[in-house]
DSSP file (Angstrom, degrees, kcal/mol; ACC not computed):
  #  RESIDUE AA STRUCTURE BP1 BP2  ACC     N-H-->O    O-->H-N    N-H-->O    O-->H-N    TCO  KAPPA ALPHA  PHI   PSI    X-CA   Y-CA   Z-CA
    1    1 A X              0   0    0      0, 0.0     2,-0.2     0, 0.0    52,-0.0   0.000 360.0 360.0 360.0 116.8    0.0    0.0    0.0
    2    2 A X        -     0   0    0      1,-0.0    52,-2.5    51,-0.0     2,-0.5  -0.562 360.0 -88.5-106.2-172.2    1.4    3.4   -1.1
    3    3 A X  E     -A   53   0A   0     50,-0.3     2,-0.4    -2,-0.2    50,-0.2  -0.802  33.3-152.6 -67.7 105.9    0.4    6.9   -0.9
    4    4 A X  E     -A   52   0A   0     48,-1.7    48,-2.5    -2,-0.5     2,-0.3  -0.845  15.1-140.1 -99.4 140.9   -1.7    8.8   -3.7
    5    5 A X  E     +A   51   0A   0     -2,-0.4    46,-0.2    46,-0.2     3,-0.1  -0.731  32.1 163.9 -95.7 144.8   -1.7   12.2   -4.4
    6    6 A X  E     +     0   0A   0     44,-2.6     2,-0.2     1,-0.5    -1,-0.2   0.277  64.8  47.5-135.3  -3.3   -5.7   13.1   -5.2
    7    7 A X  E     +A   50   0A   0     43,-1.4    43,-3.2    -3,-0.1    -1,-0.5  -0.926  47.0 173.5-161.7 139.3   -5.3   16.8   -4.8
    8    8 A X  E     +A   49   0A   0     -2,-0.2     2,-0.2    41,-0.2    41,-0.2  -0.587  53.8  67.7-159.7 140.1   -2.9   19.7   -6.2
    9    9 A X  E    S-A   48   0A   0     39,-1.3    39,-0.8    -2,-0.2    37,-0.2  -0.451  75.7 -12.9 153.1-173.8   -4.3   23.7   -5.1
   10   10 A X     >  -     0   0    0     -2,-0.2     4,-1.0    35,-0.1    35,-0.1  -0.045  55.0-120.3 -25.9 136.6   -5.1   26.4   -2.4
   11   11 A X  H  > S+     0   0    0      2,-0.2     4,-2.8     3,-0.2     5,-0.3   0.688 111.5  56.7 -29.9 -41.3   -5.1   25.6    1.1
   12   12 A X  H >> S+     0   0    0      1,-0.2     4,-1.5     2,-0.2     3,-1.1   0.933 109.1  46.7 -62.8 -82.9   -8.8   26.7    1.4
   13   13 A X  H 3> S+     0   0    0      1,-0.3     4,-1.6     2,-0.2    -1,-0.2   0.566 118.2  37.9 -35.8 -44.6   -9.7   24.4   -1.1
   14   14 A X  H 3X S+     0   0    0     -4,-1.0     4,-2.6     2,-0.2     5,-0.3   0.855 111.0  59.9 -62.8 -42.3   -7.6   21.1    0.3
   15   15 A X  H <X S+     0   0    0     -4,-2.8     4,-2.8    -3,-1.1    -2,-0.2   0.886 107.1  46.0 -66.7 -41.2   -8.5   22.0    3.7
   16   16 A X  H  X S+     0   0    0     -4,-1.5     4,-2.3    -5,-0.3     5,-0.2   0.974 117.4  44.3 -72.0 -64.7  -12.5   21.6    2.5
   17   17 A X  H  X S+     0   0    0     -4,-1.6     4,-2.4     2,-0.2     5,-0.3   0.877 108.5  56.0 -48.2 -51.9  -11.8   18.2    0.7
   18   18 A X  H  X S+     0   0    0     -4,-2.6     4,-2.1     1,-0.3     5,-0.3   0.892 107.8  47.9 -55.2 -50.7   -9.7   16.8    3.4
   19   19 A X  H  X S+     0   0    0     -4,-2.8     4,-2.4    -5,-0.3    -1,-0.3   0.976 115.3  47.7 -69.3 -31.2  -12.5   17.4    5.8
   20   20 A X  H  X S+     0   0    0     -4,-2.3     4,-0.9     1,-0.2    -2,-0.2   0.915 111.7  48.9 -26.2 -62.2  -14.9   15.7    3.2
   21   21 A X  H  <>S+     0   0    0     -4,-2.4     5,-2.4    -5,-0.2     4,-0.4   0.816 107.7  52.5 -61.2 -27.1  -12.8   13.1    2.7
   22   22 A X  H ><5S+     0   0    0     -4,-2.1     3,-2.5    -5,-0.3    -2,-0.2   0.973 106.5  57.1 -84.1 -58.6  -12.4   12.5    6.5
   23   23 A X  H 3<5S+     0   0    0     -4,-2.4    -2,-0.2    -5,-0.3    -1,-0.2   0.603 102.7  52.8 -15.5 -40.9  -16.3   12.4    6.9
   24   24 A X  T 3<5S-     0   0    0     -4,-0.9    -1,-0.3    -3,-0.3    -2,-0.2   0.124 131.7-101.6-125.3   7.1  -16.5    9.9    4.7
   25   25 A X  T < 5S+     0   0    0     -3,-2.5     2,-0.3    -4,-0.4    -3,-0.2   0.876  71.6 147.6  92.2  61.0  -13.8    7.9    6.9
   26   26 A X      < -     0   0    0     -5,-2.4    -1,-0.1    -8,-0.2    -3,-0.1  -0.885  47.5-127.2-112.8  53.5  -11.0    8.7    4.8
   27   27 A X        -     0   0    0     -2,-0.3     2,-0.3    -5,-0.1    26,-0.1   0.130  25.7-168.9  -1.9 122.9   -7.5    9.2    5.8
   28   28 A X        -     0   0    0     24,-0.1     2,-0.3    22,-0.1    24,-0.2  -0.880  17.0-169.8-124.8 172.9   -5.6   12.4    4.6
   29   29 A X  E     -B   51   0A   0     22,-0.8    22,-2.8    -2,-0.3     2,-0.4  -0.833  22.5-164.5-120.4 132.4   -1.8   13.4    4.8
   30   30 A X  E     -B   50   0A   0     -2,-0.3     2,-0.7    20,-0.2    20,-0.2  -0.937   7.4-170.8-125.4 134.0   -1.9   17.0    3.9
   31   31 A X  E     -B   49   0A   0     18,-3.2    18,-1.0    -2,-0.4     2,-0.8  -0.809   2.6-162.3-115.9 136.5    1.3   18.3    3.0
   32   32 A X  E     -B   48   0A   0     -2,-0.7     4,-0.3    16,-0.2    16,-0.3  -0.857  16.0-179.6-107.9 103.9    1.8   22.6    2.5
   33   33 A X        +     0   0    0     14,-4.4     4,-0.4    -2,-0.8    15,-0.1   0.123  53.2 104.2-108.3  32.9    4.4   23.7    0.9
   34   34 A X  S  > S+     0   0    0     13,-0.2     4,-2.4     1,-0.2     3,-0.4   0.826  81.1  58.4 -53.6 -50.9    3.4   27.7    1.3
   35   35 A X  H  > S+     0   0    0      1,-0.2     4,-1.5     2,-0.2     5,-0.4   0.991 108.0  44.6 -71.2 -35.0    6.1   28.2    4.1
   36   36 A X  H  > S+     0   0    0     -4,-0.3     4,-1.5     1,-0.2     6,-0.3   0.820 111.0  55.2 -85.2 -17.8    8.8   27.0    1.7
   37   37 A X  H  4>S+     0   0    0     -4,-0.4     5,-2.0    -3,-0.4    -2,-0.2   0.928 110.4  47.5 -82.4 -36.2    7.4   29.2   -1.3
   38   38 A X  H ><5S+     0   0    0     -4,-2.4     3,-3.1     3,-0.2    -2,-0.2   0.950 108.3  46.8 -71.1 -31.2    7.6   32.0    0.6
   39   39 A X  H 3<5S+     0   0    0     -4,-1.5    -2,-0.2    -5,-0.3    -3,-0.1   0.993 115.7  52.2 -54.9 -59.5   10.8   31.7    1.9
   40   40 A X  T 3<5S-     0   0    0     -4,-1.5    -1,-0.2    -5,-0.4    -2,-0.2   0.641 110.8-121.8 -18.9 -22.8   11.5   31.0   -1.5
   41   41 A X  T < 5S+     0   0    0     -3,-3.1     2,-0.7     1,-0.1    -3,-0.2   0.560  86.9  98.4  74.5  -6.6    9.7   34.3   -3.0
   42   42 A X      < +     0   0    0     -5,-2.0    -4,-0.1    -6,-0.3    -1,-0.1  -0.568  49.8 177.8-126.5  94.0    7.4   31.9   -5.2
   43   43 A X        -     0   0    0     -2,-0.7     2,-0.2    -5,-0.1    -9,-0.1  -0.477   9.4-171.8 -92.9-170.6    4.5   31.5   -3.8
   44   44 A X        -     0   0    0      1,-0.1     3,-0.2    -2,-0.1    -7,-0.0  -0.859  32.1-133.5-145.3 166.9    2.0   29.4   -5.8
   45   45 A X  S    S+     0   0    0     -2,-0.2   -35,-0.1     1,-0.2     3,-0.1   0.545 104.7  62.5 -89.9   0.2   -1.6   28.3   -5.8
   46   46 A X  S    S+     0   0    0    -37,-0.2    -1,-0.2     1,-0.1   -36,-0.1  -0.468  78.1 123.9-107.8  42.1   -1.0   24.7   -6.3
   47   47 A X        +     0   0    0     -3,-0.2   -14,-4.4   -39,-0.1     2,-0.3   0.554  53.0  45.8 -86.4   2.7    0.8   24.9   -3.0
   48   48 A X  E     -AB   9  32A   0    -39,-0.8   -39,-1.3   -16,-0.3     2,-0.3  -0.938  68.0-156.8-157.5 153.6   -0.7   22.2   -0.3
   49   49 A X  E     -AB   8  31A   0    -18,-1.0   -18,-3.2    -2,-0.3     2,-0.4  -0.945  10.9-144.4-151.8 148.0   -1.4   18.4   -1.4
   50   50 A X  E     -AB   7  30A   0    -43,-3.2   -44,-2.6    -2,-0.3   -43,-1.4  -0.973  14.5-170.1-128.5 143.3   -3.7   15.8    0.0
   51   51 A X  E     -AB   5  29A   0    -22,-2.8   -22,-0.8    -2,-0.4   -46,-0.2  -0.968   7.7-176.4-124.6 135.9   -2.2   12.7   -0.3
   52   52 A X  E     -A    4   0A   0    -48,-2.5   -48,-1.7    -2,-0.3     2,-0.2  -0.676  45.6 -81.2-110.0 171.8   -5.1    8.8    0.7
   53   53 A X  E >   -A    3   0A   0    -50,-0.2     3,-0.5    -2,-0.2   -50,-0.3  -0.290  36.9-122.1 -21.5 125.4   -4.1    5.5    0.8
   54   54 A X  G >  S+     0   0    0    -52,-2.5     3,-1.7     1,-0.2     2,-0.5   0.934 109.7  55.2 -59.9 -41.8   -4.0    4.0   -2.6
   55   55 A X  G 3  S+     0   0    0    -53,-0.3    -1,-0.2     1,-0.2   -52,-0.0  -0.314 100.4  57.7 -80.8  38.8   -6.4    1.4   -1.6
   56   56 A X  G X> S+     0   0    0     -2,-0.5     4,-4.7    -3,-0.5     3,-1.2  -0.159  74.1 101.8-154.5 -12.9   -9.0    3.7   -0.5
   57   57 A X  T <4 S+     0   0    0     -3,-1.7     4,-0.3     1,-0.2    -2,-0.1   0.956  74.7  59.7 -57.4 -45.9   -9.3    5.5   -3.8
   58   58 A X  T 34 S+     0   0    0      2,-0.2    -1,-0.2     1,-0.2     4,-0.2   0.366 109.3  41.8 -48.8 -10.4  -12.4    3.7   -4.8
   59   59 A X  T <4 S+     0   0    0     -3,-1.2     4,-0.4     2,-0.1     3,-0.4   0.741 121.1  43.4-100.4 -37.8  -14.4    5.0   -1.7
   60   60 A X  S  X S+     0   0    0     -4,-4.7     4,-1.1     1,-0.2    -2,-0.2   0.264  95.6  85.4 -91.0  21.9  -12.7    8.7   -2.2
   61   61 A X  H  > S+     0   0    0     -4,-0.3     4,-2.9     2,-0.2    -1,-0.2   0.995  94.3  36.2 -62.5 -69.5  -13.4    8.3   -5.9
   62   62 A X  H  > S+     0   0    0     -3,-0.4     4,-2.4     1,-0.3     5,-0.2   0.762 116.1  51.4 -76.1 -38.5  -17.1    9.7   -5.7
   63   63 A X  H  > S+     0   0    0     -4,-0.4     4,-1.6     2,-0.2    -1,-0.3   0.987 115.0  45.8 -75.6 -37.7  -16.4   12.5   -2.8
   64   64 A X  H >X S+     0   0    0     -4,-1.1     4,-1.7     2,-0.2     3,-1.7   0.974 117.6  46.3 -47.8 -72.2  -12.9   14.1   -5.3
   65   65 A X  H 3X S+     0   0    0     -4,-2.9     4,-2.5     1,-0.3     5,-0.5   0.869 117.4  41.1 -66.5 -54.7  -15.2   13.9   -8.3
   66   66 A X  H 3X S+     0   0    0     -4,-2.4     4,-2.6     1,-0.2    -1,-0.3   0.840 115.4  50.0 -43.4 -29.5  -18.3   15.6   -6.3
   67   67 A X  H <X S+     0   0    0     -3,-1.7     4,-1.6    -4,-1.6    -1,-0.2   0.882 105.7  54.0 -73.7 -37.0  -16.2   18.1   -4.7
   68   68 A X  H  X S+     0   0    0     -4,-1.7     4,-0.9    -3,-0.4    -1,-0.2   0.860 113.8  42.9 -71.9 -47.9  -14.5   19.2   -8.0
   69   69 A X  H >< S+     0   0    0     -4,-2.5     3,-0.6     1,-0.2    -2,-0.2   0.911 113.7  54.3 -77.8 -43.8  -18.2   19.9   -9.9
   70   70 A X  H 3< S+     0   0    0     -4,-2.6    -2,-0.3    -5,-0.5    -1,-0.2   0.938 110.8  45.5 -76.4 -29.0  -19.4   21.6   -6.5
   71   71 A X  H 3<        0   0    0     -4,-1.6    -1,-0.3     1,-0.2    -2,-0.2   0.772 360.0 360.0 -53.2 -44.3  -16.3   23.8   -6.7
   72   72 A X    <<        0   0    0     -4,-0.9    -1,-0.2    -3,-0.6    -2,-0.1   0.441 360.0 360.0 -55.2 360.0  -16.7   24.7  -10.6
């Protein structure tokens, strides 16, 4: 079992999925890489990453895909 990355973007936006995904009894790792872009100078909007299970994709399949249309 590895780690999949299922989401790329704004904090606001990961932070909202992650709790979705946790709701729906979902492990998240979310990992933020804003404190190193700034230090950097580049910050980015694809900056924080939600990482499942791989073997758990098929339950978070259906909450990603909803979340992504309610977002559009």
């Amino acid at each position: 079992m590895g780690l999949m990355k299922v989401f790329s973007g704004s904090e606001i936006l990961a932070t909202a999925l992650k709790t979705k995904l946790e709701e729906a009894g979902i492990d998240v790792i979310m990992k933020n890489n804003n404190q190193s872009n700034i230090v950097l100078g580049s910050a980015t909007s694809l900056a924080v990453e939600l990482f499942i299970d791989e073997s758990k994709y098929g339950k978070a399949d259906g909450v990603i895909t909803d979340f992504k249309v309610s977002i559009q």
